[in-house]
C-alpha positions in Angstrom: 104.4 95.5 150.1 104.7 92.9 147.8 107.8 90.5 147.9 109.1 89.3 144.7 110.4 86.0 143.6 113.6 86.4 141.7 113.6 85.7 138.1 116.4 83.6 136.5 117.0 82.8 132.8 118.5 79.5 131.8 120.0 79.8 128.2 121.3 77.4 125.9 122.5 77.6 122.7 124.0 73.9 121.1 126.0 75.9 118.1 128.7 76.0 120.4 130.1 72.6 120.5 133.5 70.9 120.1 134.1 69.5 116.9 137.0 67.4 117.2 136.3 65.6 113.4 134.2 62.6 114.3 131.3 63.7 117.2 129.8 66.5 118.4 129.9 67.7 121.9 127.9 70.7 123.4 130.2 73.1 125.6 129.5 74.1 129.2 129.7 77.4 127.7 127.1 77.1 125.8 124.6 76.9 128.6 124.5 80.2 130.8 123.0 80.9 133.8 121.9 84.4 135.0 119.5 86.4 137.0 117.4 88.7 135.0 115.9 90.8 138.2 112.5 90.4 140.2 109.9 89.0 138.5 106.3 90.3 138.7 103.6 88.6 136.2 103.6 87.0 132.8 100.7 87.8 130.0 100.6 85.9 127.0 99.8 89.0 124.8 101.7 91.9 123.0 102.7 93.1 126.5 102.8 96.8 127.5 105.4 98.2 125.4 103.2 97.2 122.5 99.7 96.8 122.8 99.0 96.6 125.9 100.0 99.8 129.2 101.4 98.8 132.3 98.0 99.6 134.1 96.9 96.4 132.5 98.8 94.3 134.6 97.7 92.7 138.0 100.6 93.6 139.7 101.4 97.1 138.3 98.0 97.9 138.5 97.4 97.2 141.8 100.3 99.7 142.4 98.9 102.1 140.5 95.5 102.1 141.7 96.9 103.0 145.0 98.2 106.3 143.8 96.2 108.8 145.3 94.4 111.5 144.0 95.1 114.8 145.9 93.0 118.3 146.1 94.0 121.8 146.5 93.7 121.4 150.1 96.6 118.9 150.4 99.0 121.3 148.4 98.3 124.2 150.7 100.1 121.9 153.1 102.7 120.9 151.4 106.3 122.5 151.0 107.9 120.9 148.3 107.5 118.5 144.7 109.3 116.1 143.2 109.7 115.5 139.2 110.4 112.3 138.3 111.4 111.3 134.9 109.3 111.2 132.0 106.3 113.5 132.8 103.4 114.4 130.0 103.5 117.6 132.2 104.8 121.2 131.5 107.7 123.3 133.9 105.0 126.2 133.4 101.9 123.9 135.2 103.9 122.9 137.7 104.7 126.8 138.1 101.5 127.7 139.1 101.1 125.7 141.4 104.2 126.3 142.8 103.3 130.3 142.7 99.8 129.9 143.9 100.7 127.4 146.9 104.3 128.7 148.0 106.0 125.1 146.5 109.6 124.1 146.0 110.8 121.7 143.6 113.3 119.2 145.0 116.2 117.2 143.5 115.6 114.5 145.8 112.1 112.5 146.3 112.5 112.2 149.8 113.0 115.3 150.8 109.5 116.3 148.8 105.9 115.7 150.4 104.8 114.4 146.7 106.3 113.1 143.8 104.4 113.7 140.5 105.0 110.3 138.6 103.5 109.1 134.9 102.4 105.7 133.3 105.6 106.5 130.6 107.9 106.7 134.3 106.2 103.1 135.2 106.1 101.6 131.6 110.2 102.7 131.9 110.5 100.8 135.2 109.9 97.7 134.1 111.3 95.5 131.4 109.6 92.9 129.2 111.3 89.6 127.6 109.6 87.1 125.3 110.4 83.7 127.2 108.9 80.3 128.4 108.9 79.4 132.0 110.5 75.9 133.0 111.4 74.1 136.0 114.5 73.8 136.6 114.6 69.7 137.3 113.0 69.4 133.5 116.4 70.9 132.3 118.1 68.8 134.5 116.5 65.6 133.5 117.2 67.0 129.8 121.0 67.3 130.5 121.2 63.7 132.2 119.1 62.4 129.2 121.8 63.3 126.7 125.1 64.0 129.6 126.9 61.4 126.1 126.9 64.9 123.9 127.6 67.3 126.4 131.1 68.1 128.3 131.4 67.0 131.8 130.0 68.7 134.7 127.3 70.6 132.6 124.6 70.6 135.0 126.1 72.3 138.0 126.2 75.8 135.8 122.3 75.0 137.1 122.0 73.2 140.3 124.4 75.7 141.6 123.4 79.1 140.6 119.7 79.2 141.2 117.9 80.0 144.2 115.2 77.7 145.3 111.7 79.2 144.9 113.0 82.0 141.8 110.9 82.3 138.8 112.8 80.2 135.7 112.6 81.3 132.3 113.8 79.8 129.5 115.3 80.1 126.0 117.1 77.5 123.6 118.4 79.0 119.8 118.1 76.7 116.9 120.8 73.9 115.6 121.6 73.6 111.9 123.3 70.4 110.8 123.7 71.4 107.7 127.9 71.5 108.3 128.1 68.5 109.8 126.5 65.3 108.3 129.4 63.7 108.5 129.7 63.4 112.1 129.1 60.1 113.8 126.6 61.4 117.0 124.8 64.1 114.5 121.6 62.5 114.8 121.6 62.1 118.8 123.2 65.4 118.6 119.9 66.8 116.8 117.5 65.6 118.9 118.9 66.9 121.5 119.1 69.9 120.2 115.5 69.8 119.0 114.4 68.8 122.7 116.0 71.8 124.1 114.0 74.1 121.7 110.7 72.2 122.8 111.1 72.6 126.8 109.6 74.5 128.7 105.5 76.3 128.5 104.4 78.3 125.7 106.3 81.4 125.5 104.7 84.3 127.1 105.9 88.0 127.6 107.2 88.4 131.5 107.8 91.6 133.2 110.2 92.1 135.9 111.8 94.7 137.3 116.0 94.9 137.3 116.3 97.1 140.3 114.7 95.7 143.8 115.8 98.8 145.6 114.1 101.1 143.0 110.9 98.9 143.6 110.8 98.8 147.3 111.6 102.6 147.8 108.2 103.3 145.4 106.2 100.7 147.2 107.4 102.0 150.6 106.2 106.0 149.6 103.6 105.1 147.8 101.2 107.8 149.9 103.6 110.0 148.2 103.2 110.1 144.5 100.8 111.7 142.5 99.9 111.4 139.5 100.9 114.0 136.5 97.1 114.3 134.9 95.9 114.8 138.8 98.7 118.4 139.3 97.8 119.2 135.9 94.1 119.3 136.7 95.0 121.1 140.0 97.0 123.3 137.5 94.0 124.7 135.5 91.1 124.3 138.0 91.3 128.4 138.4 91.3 128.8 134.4 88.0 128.9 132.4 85.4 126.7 132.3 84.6 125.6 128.7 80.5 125.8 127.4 78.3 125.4 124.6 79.3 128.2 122.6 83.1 127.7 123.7 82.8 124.3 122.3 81.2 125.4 119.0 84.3 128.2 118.8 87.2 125.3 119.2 85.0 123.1 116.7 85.1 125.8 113.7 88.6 127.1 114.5 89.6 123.1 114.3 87.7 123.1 110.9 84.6 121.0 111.5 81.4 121.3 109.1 78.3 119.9 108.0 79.4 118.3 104.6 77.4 116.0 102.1 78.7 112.8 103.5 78.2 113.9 107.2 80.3 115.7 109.7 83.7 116.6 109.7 86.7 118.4 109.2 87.8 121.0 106.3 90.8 119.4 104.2 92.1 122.6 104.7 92.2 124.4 107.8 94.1 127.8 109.2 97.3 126.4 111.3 97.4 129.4 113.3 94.1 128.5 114.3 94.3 125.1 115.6 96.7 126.2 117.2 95.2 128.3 119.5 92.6 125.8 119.8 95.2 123.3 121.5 96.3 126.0 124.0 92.8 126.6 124.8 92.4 123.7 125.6 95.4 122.7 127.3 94.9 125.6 129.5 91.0 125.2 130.1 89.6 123.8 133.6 90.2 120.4 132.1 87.9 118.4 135.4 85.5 120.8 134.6 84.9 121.1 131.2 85.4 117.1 130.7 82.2 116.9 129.1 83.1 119.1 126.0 87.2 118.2 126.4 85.5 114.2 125.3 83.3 115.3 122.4 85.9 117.2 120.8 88.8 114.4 121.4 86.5 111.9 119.8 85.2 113.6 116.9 88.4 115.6 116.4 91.6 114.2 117.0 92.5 113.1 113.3 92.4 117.2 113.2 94.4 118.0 115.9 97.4 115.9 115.3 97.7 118.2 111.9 98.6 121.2 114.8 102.2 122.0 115.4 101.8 122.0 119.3 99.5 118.0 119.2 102.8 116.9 120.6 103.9 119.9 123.0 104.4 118.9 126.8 102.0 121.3 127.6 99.1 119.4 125.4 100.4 115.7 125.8 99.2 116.1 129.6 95.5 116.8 128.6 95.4 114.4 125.8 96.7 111.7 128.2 93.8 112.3 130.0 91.4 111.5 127.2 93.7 109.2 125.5 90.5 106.8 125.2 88.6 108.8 123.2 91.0 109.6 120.9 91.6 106.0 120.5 88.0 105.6 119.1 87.4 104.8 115.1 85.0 103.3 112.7 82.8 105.8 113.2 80.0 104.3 110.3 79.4 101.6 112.6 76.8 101.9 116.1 79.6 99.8 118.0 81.7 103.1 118.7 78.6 104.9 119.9 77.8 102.4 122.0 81.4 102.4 123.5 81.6 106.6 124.1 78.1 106.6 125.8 79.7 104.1 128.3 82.9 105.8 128.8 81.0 109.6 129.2 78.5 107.5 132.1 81.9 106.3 133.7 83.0 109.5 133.5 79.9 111.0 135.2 79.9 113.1 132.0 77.0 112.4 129.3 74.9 115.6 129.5 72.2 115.8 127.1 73.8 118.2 125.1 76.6 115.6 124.5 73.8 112.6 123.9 72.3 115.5 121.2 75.7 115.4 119.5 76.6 111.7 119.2 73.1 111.4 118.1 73.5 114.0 115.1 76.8 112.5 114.0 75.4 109.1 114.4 72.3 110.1 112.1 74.9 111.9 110.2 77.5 109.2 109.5 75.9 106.0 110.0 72.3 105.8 109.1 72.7 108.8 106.3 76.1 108.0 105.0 76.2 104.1 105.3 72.5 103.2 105.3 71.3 106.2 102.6 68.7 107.4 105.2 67.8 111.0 105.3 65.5 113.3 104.5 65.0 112.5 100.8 63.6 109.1 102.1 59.5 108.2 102.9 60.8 107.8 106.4 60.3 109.9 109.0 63.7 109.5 110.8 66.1 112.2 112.4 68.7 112.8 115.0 65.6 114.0 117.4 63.9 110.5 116.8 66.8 108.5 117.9 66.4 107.8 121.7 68.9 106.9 124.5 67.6 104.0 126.4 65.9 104.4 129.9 68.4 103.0 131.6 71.6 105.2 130.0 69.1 108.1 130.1 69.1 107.7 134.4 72.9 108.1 134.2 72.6 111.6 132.6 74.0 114.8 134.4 70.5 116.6 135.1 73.0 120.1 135.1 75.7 120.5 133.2 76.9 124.1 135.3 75.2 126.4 136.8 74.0 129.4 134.6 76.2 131.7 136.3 79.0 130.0 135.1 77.7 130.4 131.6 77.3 134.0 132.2 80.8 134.2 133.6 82.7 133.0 130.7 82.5 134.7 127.1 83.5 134.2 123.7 85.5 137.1 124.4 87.3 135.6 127.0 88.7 132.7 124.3 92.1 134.1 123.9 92.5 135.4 127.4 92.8 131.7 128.1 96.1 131.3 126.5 97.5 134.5 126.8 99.9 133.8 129.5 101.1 130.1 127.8 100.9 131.7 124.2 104.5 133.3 123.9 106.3 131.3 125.9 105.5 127.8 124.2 105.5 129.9 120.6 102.4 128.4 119.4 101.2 130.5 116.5 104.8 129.4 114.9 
């Protein structure tokens, strides 16, 4: 467990002053003190809540890389879960596992053997401000420097209050003296001002966390949570496993063809459709089928958000999953290619059937569409010419399933994998 230095803002604003006609003097109230919470790291970037997750951070990554990842075997002895807040996870998932294992769901965390937590519960947990660190004897020396414009006793509001060893931010709002040029001290008055806006480093986002008790309880049961996209893979490893012809199926029904200018989707598309495609695969073994679950994120996403259910609970927990592939664009340029063949190795999930399709839309939509090359040229170059480096090519799944799997599943068996979720999320609304 991690101890964490407290974090204390020092804030001054110099528009509140006493006027009495002639000088200008800053009030004591116009410097305040307070504890913000625990601090835990700084980045000098967009921070979490904009461009950057949590799980970028040192600190809350190191947390949440030490959230295991549990099997089948640990919920058959287990006895109870725990929701917390803010969970890309639907009531009827957790249902069948709670069915299937004997579970019960439990108000309180402790009295649960796991409790099924989310990046959006983590990214809630924490709280961001926009501020420059400062030592505290720099404000200090600041106050002395110009104690003629202030009221008495102004720097005990800070020698008093905060803790030796805390994390000090820092944040100073602007002075206008546009109302009073008159004023005898307005030019010392100014620069002090203007000194207060300039103290401290350059501003960075800092992340802390208001509750300490909150923090130690999670660090302290941290053997205990689980995370949502791991029970939702436990959820559907019993439903069907999606292959080749599958894939093809979800591809149509999401409107993909062959068009002049390369691959893609219809402008129009059958909604009823699409949707059933989502439910399939919300509701397919998702470990399983990742493979297939990747191609169709990447080179379909723009398609699926048009579907009513893109944003259903029950689909936001898949799409989670394969959030970085959806993320993926400018697909004209090799860069992105590059980028998904590295993700499917670190996935353990580039097949060569998946190689054979990057290829064809890379052939399709960057050396066709952007480059002009195809057949109509007095070059002999195709998708089947374009070759995966020796290196990438040792990193391919020999297999992708056994054959008896592909015998197993079907295209009949395509609606029976949403049956049971179909009515009770309304998805062909």
């Amino acid at each position: 467990m991690k101890d964490l230095k407290q974090l204390w803002l020092i804030s001054i604003d110099p528009n509140k002053l006493e006027d009495n006609g002639g000088t200008l003097k800053m009030q004591n109230s116009s410097v305040k003190v307070k504890q913000l919470g625990h601090f835990i790291e700084s980045a000098d970037n967009g921070g979490y809540r904009n461009s950057n997750r949590s799980s970028d951070r040192e600190v809350i990554k190191g947390i949440m890389n030490n959230i295991q990842t549990i099997t089948s075997t640990d919920l058959k002895n287990a006895t109870a879960l725990y929701r917390f807040p803010r969970l890309s996870l639907s009531r009827d998932k957790v249902k069948i596992l709670q069915e299937k294992f004997d579970l019960k769901l439990k108000r309180d965390f402790h009295e649960a053997d796991y409790g099924i937590v989310s990046e959006k519960y983590f990214d809630g947990l924490f709280t961001t401000k926009w501020l420059s660190a400062i030592d505290p004897a720099n404000v200090i020396s600041w106050a002395q420097t110009y104690k003629d414009v202030f009221e008495d006793d102004l720097c005990d509001e800070i020698i008093d209050k905060i803790p030796t060893g805390a994390k000090v931010v820092f944040e100073s709002e602007w002075f206008s003296s546009y109302s009073y040029d008159n004023r005898s001290n307005i030019d010392r008055y100014s620069k002090m001002a203007e000194k207060a806006r300039n103290m401290g480093e350059s501003s960075k986002y800092h992340y802390y966390i208001e509750s300490l008790d909150q923090w130690n309880d999670i660090q302290a049961n941290l053997s205990k949570l689980v995370w949502d996209t791991n029970i939702n893979e436990l959820a559907t490893e019993d439903s069907e496993v999606l292959n080749e012809e599958m894939y093809i199926q979800l591809k149509t029904m999401l409107g993909w063809e062959k068009t002049e200018s390369g691959c893609g989707w219809q402008g129009t598309r059958d909604k009823e459709n699409m949707n059933l495609a989502l439910a399939m695969i919300a509701n397919c073994n998702i470990k399983e089928s990742h493979t297939y679950l990747a191609l169709l994120f990447a080179f379909l996403s723009d398609s699926m958000k048009d579907a009513s259910i893109w944003n259903s609970v029950n689909f936001k927990s898949v799409r989670k999953k394969f959030q970085k592939y959806i993320d993926y664009s400018g697909w004209n340029w090799c860069h992105v290619y590059n980028h998904m063949l590295e993700e499917l190795i670190k996935d353990d999930a580039l097949t060569e059937y998946a190689w054979k399709e990057i290829a064809q839309k890379m052939y399709d939509d960057v050396l066709s569409n952007q480059y002009g090359v195809d057949g109509s040229n007095n070059f002999s170059i195709s998708p089947e010419s374009i070759q995966l480096k020796p290196e990438l090519k040792a990193k391919m799944k020999t297999k992708e399933l056994p054959e008896s799997v592909f015998e197993q599943y079907k295209l009949e068996a395509l609606e029976d994998m949403v049956d049971q979720h179909t009515e009770s999320h309304n998805y062909a609304r």
